[in-house]
N, C-alpha and C positions, 0 to 999 in steps of 0.2 A: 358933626360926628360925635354924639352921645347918647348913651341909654336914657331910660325913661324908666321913674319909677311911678308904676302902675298903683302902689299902695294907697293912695290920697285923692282918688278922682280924678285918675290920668293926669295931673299934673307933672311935670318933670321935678322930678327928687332931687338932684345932684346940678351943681352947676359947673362947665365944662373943666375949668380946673379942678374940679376936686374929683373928677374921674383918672386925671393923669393920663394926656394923652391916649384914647379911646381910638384915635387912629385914623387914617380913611382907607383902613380895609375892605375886602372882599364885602358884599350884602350878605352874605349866608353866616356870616358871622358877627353877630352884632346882638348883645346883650339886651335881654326883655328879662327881667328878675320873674314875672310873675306873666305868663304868657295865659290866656284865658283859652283852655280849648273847649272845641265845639262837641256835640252831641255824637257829629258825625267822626269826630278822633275819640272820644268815650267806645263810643260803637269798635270802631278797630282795632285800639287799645284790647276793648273784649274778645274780640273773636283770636287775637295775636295769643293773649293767654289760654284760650282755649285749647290753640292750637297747639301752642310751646307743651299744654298737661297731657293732650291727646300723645304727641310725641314723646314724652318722657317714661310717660305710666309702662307700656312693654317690658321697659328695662329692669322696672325699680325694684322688683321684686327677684332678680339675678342673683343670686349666690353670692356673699360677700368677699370682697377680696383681701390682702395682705391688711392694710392699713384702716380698713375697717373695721375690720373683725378683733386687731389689737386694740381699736376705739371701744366696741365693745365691750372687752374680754376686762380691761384695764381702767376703762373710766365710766362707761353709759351705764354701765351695771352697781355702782358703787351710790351710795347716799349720797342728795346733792351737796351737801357738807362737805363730803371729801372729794367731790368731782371739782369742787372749786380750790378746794387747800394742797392737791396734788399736780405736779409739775414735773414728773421724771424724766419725761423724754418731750421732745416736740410735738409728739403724738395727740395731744390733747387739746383740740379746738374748744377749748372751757366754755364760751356760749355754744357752741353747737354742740359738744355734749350735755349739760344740762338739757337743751332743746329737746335731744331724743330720749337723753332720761324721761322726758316728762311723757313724751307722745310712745314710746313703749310700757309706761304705766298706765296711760288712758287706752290704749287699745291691745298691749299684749307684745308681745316680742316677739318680731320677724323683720324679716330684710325690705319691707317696705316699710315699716313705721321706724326701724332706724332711719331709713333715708328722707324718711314726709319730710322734717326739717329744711332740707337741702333744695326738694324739691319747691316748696313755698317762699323758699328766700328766691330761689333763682326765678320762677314767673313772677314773683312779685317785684323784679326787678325789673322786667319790659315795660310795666307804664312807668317807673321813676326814670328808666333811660329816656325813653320819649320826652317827661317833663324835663328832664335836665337837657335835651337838645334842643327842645323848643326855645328854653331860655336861651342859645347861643344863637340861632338857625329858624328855619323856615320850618312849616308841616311836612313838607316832602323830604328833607334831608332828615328828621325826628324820625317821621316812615320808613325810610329807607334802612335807618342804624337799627329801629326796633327789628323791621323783619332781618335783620341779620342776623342780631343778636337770636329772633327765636328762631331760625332753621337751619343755625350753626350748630355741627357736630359737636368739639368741646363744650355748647354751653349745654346742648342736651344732655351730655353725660355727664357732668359736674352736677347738675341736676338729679340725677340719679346717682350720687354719688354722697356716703354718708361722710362726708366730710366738710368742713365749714368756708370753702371758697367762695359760694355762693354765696353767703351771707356776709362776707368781705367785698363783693359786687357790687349788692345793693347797699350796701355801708359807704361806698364811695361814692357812687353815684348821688343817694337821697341825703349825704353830708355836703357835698355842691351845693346841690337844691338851693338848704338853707341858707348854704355860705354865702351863696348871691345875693337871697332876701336879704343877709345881716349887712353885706358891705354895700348895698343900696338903698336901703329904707335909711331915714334919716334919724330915724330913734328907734333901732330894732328891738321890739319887744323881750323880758327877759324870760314869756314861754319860748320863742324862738332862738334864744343864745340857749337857753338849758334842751331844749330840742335836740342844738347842733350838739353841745358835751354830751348827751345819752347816745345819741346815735356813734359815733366819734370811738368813744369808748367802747360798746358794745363789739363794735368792729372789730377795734385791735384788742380785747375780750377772747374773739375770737381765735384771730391770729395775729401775731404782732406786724404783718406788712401791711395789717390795714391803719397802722398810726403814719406810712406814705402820703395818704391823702391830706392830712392833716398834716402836714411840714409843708406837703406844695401851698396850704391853703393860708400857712403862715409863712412861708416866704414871698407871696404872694401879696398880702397883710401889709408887709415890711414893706416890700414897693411901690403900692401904692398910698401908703399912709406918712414916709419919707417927709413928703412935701406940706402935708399939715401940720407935724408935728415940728416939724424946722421953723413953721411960723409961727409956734407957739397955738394952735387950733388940736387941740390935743383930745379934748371929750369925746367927739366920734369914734376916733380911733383907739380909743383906752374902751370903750365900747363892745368896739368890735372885739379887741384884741382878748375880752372879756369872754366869748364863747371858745377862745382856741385855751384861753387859760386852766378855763372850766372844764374842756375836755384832754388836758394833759393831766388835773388833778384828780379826777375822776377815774382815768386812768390809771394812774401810781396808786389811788386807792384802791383799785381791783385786784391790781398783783403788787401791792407793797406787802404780802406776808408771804408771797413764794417767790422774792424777787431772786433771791440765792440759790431756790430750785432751776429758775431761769434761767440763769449762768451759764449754771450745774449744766444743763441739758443743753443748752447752745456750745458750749465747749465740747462734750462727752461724744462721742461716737458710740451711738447704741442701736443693734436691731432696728427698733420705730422710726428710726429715721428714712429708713429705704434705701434708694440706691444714693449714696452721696455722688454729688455733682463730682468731684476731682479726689481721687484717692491720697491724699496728705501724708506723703513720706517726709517723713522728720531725717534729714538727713544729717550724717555730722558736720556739725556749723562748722563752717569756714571762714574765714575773716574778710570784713571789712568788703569790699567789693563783690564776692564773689557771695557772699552770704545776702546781698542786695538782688544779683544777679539770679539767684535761687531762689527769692523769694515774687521777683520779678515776673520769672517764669509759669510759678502756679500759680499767679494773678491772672497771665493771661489764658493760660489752659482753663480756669476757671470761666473766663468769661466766653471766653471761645466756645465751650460745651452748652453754655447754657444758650447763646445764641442757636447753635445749632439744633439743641435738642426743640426749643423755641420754632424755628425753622418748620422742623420737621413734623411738630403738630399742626403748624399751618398748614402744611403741603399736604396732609393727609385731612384737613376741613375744610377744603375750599378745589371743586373743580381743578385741575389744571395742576398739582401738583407744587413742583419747587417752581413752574415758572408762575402760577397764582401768587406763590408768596413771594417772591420780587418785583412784580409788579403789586404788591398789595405793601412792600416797604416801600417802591417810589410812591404810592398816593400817598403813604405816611410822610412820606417826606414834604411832599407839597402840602397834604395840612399843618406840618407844623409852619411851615412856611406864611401861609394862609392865616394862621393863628398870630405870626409875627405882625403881621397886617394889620389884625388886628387892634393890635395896640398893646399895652403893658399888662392889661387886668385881662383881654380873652386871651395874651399866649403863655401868662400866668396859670389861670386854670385848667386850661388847656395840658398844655406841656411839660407845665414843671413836676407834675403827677408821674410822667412817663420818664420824665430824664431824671428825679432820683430815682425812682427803683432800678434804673442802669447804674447808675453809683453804687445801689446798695448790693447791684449782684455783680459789680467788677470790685467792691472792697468789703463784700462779707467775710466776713471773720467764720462761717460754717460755712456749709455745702448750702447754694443757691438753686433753687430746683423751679425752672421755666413757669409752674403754678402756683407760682409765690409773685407773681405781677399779676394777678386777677385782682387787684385793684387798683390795678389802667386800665383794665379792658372798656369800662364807658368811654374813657378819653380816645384811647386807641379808636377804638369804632367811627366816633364824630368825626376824626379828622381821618 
């Protein structure tokens, strides 16, 4: 019960303890860092984007809506200098504006070159889903998650949607990718640790839910590298721990000059925000228990809406309604299960993606809005 690192001439890379218990889980989940596909998944892969563009293009050119159009009005139009130096509201996907700054200068301004961005991140995410399930899984199970991903409703409208969710998709997803090359090759390259910090960063660039991926992928780190570092085997793991390092500095240096706008804007209640998840009556504080009790309460109303509203985008993207989406939380359920099975390092990558962003929307400190976990949705899918 261990993986193989394909890097060296199919040689096996790792020796069984230094995987930490790998497991004897299910077959469909069992790590291949670098899966070779065939001609004939190149071939599918193609036609899947084809098809994902075919379906998107109708929409893309639609009237823009609330939160666009403030994208727009507020940042894709301003010099890229200040689309990066400005932070007022949350409004501001900073890579994905810059993105459409750039593609409504090269072809003019309209409701489809705002959205091309969106559009190219989201099908350019179908073949990195596929490689990233290969690595966990079989071709048929990789098959199975891409065609879902492309003839699922939410993913074709986030695709036509100028906003940067997409490109926090494919930032989660093709930061996996990496992550498995660096914590299984046995001297991972430093194009590939600077790979993973570009990608990494760019993400949470975007949005900050895409730095999610990147805590499951160092808590992750931490579990399985425990047992080396305890014995004094320290170099691998100072290593790896080298591309999560490089994409958290990378990061502070993209918003270490608006980090006080960032606050500003996560604290503030303004317009751009849209509908917030739980209306926050500041009530007059009460003492000691009951002041516990109050704060208690819009914890759980908060979590409880976003569930629901979560919920009710399923029920409205899959046949069958609310009874699709509970049968599509018991399969979730059995893949995490299945990922337990796994072992330490697949229910790591796996899982722990999806169980903080439930942390992060049962103890945000704002309004947590159900399309702020679009970077689990690869994880979600697999299992």
């Amino acid at each position: 019960d261990r993986f193989h690192d394909e890097s060296s001439g199919g040689q096996a890379g790792m020796a069984e303890k230094e995987v930490h218990h790998q497991g004897s889980g299910p077959s469909f989940l069992r790590l291949d860092p670098r899966p070779g596909l065939s001609r004939r998944e190149w071939a599918f892969l193609g036609l899947l984007m084809i098809a994902g563009t075919l379906l998107a293009i109708p929409g893309i050119d639609h009237n823009l809506w609330y939160d666009e159009a403030a994208t727009v009005i507020r940042y894709v139009r301003l010099p890229a200098t200040e689309i990066i130096t400005g932070f007022s509201t949350l409004n501001n996907h900073i890579f994905y504006s810059l993105s459409a700054h750039f593609t409504t200068w090269l072809f003019g301004e309209s409701e489809w070159t705002l959205r091309l961005p969106a559009l190219v991140f989201g099908i350019g995410t179908i073949p990195v889903l596929y490689v990233m399930c290969r690595q966990f899984s079989t071709w048929h199970v990789a098959g199975l998650a891409s065609v879902f991903l492309t003839f699922n409703y939410q993913f074709i409208w986030f695709s036509q949607n100028a906003r940067g969710y997409t490109a926090v998709m494919l930032g989660s997803a093709l930061a996996t990718v990496l992550f498995i090359r660096i914590i299984t090759d046995s001297r991972p390259s430093s194009r590939l640790l600077a790979a993973y910090a570009v990608v990494v960063a760019l993400s949470a660039w975007t949005h900050l839910s895409g730095v999610i991926v990147a805590l499951a992928h160092g808590a992750t780190w931490l579990m399985i590298s425990a047992g080396p570092l305890f014995r004094g085997e320290w170099r691998r793991p100072v290593r790896q721990a080298s591309a999560l390092a490089g994409a958290a500095l990378l990061t502070l240096l993209l918003y270490a000059h608006i980090i006080d706008q960032v606050f500003a804007a996560f604290q503030a209640h303004n317009p751009d925000w849209g509908e917030p998840a739980v209306e926050i009556v500041q009530p007059e504080i009460p003492a000691g228990q009951e002041l516990q009790q109050e704060q208690n309460k819009q914890t759980a109303h908060r979590l409880v809406w976003t569930a629901q509203e979560f919920l009710k985008g399923i029920g409205k993207s899959l046949p069958g309604g609310w009874l699709a989406a509970t049968v599509l939380g018991l399969v979730l359920a059995a893949g995490l299960f299945a990922a337990l099975r796994g072992g330490i390092l697949v229910f790591g990558l796996l899982a722990f993606p999806i169980l903080i962003a439930v942390l992060v929307a049962l103890f945000a400190i704002s309004a947590f809005l159900p399309r702020f976990i679009f970077c689990s949705v690869p994880f979600i899918i697999l299992l």
